[in-house]
C-alpha positions in Angstrom: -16.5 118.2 -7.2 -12.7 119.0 -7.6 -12.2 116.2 -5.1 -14.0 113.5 -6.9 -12.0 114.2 -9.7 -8.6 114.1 -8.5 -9.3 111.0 -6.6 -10.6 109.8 -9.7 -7.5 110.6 -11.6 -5.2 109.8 -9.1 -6.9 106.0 -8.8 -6.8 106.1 -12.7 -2.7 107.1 -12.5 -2.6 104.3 -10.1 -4.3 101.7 -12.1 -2.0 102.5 -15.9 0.8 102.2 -13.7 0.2 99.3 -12.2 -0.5 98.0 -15.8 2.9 99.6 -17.0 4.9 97.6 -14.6 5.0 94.4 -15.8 6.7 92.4 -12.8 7.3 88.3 -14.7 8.6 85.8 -12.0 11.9 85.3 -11.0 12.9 83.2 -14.1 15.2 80.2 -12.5 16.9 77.3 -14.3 15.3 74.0 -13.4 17.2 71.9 -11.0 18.3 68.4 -12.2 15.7 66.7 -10.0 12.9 68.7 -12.0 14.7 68.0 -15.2 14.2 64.5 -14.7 10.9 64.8 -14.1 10.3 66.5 -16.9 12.2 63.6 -19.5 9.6 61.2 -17.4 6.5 62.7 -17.9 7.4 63.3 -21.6 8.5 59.9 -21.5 5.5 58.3 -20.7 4.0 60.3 -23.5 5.7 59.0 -26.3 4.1 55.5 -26.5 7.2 53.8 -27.2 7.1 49.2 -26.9 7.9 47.9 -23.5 11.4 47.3 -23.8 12.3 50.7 -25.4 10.5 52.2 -22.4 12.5 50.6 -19.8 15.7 51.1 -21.9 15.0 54.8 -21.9 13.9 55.1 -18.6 17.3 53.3 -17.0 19.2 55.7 -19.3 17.7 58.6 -18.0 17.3 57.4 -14.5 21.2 56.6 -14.7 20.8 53.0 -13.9 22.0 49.3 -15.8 19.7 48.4 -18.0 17.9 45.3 -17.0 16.8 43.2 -19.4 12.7 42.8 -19.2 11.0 39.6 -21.0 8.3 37.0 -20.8 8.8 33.6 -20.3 7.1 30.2 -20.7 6.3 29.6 -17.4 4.0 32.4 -16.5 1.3 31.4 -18.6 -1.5 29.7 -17.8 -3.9 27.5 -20.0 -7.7 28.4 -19.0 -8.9 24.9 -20.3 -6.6 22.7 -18.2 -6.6 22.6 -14.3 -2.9 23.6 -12.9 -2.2 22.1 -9.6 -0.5 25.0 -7.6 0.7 24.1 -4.5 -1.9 21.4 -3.5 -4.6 23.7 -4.7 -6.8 24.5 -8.1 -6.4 27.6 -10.2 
């Protein structure tokens, strides 16, 4: 009987210590590549219009800021038959 109880205790011991010794992950800045990806997701999250998008995105992705916009000759007129290149829309 006095076996079973000291291994009881001694497992018990074992388990509050194990408990007592919190051990937290290396803590680690973030490198700039994960950084980045970080402003990108949150980014995306924001809902912002096309164009302040793309101006926040070159800004954060270092780049010129291209200018994005929609012009006249992209659209198309679902009514009217366009000839393209010797063949119906």
């Amino acid at each position: 009987m006095k076996t079973f109880i000291a291994t009881f205790l001694l497992l018990a011991i074992s388990v509050l210590a194990g408990c007592a010794s919190h051990v937290s992950p290396e803590l680690r800045p973030y490198t700039a590549e994960e950084t980045r990806q970080l402003a990108l997701e949150a980014l995306n999250r924001r809902g912002l219009s096309f164009d302040e998008y793309h101006a926040k995105k070159a800004e954060l992705l270092g780049q010129p800021q291209k200018t994005f916009g929609f012009d006249r000759k992209g659209e198309m007129n679902a009514e009217r038959a366009v000839q393209l290149h010797g063949r119906q829309s």
